[in-house]
Short mmCIF file of the C-alpha atoms (twelve columns), coordinates in Angstrom:
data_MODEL
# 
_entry.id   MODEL 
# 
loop_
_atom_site.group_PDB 
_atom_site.id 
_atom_site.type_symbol 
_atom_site.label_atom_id 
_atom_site.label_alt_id 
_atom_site.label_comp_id 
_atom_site.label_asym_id 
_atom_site.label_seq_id 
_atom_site.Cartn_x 
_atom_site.Cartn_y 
_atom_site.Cartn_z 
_atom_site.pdbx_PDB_model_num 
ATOM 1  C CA . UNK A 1  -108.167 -13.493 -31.316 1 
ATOM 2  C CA . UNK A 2  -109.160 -11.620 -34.540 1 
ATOM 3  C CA . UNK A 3  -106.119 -9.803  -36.441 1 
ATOM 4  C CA . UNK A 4  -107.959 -6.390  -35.172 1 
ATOM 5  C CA . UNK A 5  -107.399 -7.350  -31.828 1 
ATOM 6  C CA . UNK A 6  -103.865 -8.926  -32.285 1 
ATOM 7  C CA . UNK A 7  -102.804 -5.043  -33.575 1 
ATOM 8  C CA . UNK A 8  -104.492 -3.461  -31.048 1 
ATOM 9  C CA . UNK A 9  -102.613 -5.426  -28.438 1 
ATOM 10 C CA . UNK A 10 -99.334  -4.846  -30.393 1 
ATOM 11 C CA . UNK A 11 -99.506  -1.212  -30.639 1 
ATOM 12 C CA . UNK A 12 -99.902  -1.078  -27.343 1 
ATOM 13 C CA . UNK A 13 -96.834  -3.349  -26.467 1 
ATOM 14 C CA . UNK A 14 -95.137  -1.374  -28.736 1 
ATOM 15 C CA . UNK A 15 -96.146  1.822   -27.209 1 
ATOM 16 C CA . UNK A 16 -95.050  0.084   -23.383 1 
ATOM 17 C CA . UNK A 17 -91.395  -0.633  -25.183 1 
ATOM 18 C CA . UNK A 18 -88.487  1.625   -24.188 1 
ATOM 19 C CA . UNK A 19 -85.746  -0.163  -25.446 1 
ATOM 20 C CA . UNK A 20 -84.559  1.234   -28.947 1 
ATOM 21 C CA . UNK A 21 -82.894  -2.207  -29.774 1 
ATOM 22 C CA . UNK A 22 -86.083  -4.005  -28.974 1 
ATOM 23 C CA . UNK A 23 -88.052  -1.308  -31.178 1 
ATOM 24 C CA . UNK A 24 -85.120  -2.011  -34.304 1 
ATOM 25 C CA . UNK A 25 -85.625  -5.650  -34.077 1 
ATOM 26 C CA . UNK A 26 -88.959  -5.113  -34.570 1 
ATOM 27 C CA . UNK A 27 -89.877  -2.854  -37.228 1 
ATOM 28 C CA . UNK A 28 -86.952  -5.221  -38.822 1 
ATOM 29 C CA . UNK A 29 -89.679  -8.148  -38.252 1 
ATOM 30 C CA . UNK A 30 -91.978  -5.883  -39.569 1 
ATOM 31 C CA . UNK A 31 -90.227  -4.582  -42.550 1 
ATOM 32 C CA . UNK A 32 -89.391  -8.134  -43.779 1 
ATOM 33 C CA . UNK A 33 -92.954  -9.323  -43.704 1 
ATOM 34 C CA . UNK A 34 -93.898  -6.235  -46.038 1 
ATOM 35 C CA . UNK A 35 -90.973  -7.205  -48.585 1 
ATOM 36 C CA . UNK A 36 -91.854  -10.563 -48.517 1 
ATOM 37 C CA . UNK A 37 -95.574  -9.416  -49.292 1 
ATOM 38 C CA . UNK A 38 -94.685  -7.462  -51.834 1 
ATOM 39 C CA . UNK A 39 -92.685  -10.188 -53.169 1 
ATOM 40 C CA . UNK A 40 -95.308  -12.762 -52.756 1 
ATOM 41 C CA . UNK A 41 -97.841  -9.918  -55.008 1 
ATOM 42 C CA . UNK A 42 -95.865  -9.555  -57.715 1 
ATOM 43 C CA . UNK A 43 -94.882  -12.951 -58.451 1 
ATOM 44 C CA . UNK A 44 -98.870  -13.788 -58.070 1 
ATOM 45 C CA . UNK A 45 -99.168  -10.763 -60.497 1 
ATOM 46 C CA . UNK A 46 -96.701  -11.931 -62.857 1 
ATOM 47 C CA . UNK A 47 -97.940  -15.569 -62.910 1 
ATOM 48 C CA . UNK A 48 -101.432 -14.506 -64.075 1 
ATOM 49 C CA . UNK A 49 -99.826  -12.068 -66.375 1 
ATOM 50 C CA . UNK A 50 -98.644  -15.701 -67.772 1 
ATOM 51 C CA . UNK A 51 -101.451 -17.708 -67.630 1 
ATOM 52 C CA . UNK A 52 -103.543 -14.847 -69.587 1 
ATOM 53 C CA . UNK A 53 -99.976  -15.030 -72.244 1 
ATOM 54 C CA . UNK A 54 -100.516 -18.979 -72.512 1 
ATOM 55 C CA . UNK A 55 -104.232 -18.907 -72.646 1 
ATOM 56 C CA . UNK A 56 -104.101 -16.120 -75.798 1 
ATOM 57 C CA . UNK A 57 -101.674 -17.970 -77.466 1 
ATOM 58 C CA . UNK A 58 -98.822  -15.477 -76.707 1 
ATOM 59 C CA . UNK A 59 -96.384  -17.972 -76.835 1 
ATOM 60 C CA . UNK A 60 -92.795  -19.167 -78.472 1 
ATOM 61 C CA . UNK A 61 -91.430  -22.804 -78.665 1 
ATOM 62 C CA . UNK A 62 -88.624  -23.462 -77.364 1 
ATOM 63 C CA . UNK A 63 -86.567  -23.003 -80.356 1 
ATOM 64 C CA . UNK A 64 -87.392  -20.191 -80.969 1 
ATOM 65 C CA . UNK A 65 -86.422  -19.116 -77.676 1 
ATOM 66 C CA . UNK A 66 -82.784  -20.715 -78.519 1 
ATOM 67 C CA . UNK A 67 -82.727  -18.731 -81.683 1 
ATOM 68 C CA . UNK A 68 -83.531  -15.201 -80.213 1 
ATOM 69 C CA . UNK A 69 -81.303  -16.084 -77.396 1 
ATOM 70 C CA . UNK A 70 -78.618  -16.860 -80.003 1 
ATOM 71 C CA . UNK A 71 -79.094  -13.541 -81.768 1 
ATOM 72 C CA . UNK A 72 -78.953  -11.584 -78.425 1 
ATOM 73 C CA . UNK A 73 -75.468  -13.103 -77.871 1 
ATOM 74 C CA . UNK A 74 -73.819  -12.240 -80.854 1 
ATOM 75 C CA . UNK A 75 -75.256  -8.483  -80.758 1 
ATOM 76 C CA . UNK A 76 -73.078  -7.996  -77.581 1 
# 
């Protein structure tokens, strides 16, 4: 089955379903698989966002990353 046919059927299950429980559970299902797209996106995004950092030389070693830390804690 191809994913336009998979929907196709759903929607029409869905349409068939009377019981508001049933319907809940599933846009729940539903809901949850968007999130964890989103997620999924923006960590893909971010990651790339880092690569193109690394690859440009956009860097710090790690002590200066202890430093900066450092100075952060004694502003607060």
């Amino acid at each position: 089955m191809t994913a336009v046919e998979i929907r196709s059927e759903l929607k029409d299950l869905v349409d068939r379903i009377r019981d508001l429980s049933v319907l809940e559970a599933l846009r729940t299902l539903a809901l949850r698989q968007v999130e964890q797209d989103d997620l999924t996106a923006e960590l893909e995004r971010t990651a790339d966002l880092s690569d193109e950092d690394i690859e440009a030389g956009r860097t710090h070693s790690i002590a200066e990353v202890k430093q900066w830390m450092g100075e952060q804690k004694r502003k607060q």
